[in-house]
Steps between C-alpha positions, in 0.01 A plus 500: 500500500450164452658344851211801639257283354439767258418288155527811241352529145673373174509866380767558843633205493600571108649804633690375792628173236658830268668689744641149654615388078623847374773570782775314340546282777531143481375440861211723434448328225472158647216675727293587168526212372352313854270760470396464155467122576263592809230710279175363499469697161785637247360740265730595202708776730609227677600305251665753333716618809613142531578456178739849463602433836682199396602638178721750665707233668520304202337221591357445191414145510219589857373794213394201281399331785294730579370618162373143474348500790280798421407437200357189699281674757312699213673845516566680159866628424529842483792784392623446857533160393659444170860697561608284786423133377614608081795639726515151660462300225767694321788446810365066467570568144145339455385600125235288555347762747534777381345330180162444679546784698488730212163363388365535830617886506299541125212327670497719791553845241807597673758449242490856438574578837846650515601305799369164390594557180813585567619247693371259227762680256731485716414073522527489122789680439695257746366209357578646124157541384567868370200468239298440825666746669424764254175411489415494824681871545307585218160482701618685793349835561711774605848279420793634744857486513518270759315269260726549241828402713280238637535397101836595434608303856322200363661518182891568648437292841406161328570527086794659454332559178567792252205412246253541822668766640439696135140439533484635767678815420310549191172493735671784757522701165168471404355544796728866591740358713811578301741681718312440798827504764315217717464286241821598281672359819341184482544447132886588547471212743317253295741533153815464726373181645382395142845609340392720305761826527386705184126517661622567828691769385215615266258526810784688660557748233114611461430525828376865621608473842786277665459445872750338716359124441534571140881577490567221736340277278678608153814475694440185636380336150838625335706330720279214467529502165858485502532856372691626812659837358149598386405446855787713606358769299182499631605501822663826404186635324314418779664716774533774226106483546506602875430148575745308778707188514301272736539125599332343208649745220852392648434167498505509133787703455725248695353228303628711191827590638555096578357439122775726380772419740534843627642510768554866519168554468415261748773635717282870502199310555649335859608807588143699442367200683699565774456888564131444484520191752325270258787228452334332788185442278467148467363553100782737457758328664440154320537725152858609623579168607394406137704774352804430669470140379415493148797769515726255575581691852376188766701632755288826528152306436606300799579840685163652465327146534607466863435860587131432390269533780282275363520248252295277207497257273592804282827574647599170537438389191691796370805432641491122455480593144801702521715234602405297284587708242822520653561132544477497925369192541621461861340882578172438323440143686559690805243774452244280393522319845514832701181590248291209742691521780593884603165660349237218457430563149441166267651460174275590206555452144748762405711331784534118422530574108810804576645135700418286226689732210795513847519126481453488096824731458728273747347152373457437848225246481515408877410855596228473274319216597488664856335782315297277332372333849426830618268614242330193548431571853393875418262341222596721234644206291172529275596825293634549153777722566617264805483187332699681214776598674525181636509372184775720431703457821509098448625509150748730579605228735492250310221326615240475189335187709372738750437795272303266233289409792399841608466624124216196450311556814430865381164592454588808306844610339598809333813572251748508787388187591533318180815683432670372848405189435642519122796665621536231790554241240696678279770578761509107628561393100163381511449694139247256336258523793559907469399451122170262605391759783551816283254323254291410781473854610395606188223230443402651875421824343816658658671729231862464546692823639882621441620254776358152399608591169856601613442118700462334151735703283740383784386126436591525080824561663491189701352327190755680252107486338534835293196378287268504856694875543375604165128404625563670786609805304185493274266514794698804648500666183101399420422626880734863444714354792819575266577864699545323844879544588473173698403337173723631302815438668396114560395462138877627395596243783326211359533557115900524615554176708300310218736587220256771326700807504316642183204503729653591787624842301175594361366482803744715638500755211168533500436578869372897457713547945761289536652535839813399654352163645409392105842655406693304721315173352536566139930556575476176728259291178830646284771380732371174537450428124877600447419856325728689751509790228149576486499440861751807492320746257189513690642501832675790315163693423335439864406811676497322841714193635512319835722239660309248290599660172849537545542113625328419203741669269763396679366175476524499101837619483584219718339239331676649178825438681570895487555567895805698418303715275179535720781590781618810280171583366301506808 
């Protein structure tokens, strides 16, 4: 119309400017947006259109942009507005925004617009301001369930937290939403990624009406939750229901069948894949690859990795981590150059710290600082669980120099990484700069865990320092760490190779489960402190014994001088 000479109205020109920005098109897109810049006027339509127009590409940062400029020219916001720039400001993680934004929505009266309103929830709950959140869903008229899960997404997406996530649920109740199926779903959801199993079974249990989302998602949070025969069973109940297996249902079941090492199950799973030509699935197939590995069986992961049509980080990462777990150093290096080589796909996390734990295991410190150089270049160096494994991988070889430096150039550092960094010394024979960081860690606010205190137990040892062991001991005791089998059997340990068998014994005797690891210890703390006859009478009452127990015993007949004897009794 225009090359015509044909200079239309802004009214058409509006119009022509929305049909241009709502096709989805970014070439048509680039022609609103000359457009838009060509208008001799731009009433709030206009605006508007640009603004949502760039919102659906996610280019939030021209929706600010824009916004600004606006708000410049004298136009008023309106509840076309709001949803796309508190979107925007939400995706910049700008709390700032959606701060001010807020007050202008009360200003403007449309905070109990559900829209507007709802999309500021949705802001607060991400950011963590549930009080704000409530508040603001409080004033909404005609609240929906897509507000609500625009809540409960807030809460799981960015919290992880259980105390926000109860707040919520106690507002769905008081509001009628209890056993509502859409939101019942999401709340499943939300407690699984909060770890909280007894609610997300709770929300499971009074439910009215399951739909198909609902079983995949109580499946799925069992076997996230480590409880992989209960997902088993629900797997069962499920197609009891009339409800079918389906991609993401199975998914779950082969991560429970790897949790459990069955490999029978997972066996009947392959083959149901198969019939129903879904082993070619690159989600499913990447699951059987990670069955067959964490079952041990690398040879068949490897088999259904290369018949793959396609393949992922996923699937790679998968198998990598199988032979790892098997010690194939040689095969692992070699996949993870045919990962960027073959296929094109770069490295991520999961990837360099599988090769970091590779190089860890074989002290191969050479192999590692090629690792190292190559999450440099990938810039991913700048990540706690990273920097902690390599940490971990240089004190396992030996070189404390290198992992000292990474541990003080962390801006952040969990229990793992104190621990590696404890343990790191410990294992050189560094054991008073174990003892100085373990008291560091605490003065950090860090409250030591079973392993750092295994680290230091192990360090009285070193010391022969049962009085520091006895400290140790308190704490344990005085924190109701006593029940932790891994504490347990190194207390015995320690109170043994200092000389303090009287301790060493109680500790023993009063452990409520003793297994056959603790067992094996107590025999060995008798064998070594010449008391080959008690050593005998309680490897006499053991219910279970392993190679380790009978060495031991023959160990104390030995040291006895009574090989003849063990000979005939054993």
């Amino acid at each position: 119309m225009i090359s015509n000479g044909y200079n239309p109205d802004a009214y058409l020109m509006t119009k022509i400017l929305m049909l241009y920005a709502r096709s989805g098109c970014l070439d048509d897109l680039c022609y609103a947006r000359k457009l838009f810049e060509e208008m001799p006027e731009r009433n709030l339509t206009a605006w508007n259109t640009m603004i949502l127009a760039y919102a659906r590409v996610d280019d939030y940062m021209e929706v600010l942009r824009l916004y600004g400029r606006m708000r410049g020219s004298g136009n008023f916001s309106d509840k076309f507005t709001f949803p796309s720039v508190i979107k925007a400001c939400i995706a910049m993680e700008d709390m700032g925004g959606v701060r001010q934004l807020q007050s202008s929505v009360v200003k403007a009266g449309l905070n109990c617009n559900l829209f507007v309103g709802g999309a500021l929830v949705d802001g607060y709950a991400r950011f963590g301001w549930m009080d704000d959140a409530v508040t603001s869903l409080d004033e909404i008229e005609g609240t929906s369930v897509v507000t609500w899960n625009a809540v409960i997404a807030g809460v799981c997406g960015a919290l992880r937290s259980r105390d926000g996530g109860k707040q919520v649920h106690s507002k769905l109740i008081a509001c009628g939403f209890k056993g509502d199926t859409f939101v019942g779903n999401s709340l499943i959801d939300m407690y699984a990624k909060c770890g909280d199993e007894e609610s997300c079974l709770k929300v499971f249990d009074e439910m009215g009406e399951r739909n198909q989302v609902t079983w995949n998602s109580i499946i799925s949070a069992e076997a996230q939750f480590g409880h992989f025969n209960d997902a088993l069973v629900l797997f069962l109940r499920m197609q009891e229901s009339g409800y079918k297996s389906n991609r993401f249902n199975l998914g779950s079941i082969l991560m429970a069948s790897a949790g459990m090492a069955d490999i029978g199950k997972g066996h009947e799973l392959h083959g149901h894949l198969v019939r129903n030509l879904l082993d070619s699935d690159i989600f499913l197939g990447s699951a059987l690859v990670d069955m067959y590995s964490k079952c041990g069986m690398v040879e068949e992961a490897h088999q259904v990795f290369r018949s793959l049509l396609e393949r992922n980080e996923v699937s790679y990462n998968a198998l990598l981590a199988g032979y790892v777990q098997e010690g194939k150093a040689e095969e692992a290096l070699e996949l993870y150059h045919d990962m960027q080589s073959e296929d094109g796909i770069q490295p991520d996390q999961f990837t360099f710290t599988t090769l970091l734990t590779l190089c860890a295991n074989q002290g191969n410190d050479n192999q590692g600082r090629q690792i190292h150089a190559h999450l440099i270049r990938a810039n991913i160096t700048k990540n706690i669980i990273v920097e902690t494994e390599l940490v971990h991988m240089y004190s396992e070889c030996g070189r404390l120099n290198y992992a000292k430096e990474i541990f003080n150039r962390m801006a952040e550092r969990n229990a793992y990484s104190w621990n590696s960094m404890i343990e790191g010394y410990q294992q050189n024979g560094k054991t008073q700069e174990a003892l100085r960081l373990f008291k560091q860690m605490q003065l950090n606010g860090i409250k030591p865990d079973c392993f750092s205190l295994s680290s230091m137990l192990s360090s009285c040892v070193s010391l022969s320092d049962s009085q520091k062991g006895r400290e140790l001991h308190n704490f344990i005791v005085r924190n109701t760490m006593e029940e932790e089998g891994i504490l347990q059997v190194v207390l015995v340990d320690m109170y043994a190779k200092c000389g303090s068998m009287n301790y060493a014994w109680k500790v023993y005797d009063q452990t409520i489960k003793k297994d056959v690891i603790l067992n094996n210890v107590m025999v060995s703390a008798f064998v070594n402190s010449g008391r080959a006859n008690d050593a005998k009478n309680l490897f006499d009452q053991m219910e279970q014994r392993n190679t380790a127990s009978w060495n031991s015993i023959l160990a104390g007949y030995a040291n006895k001088g009574l090989k003849r004897k063990a000979s005939i009794t054993f």
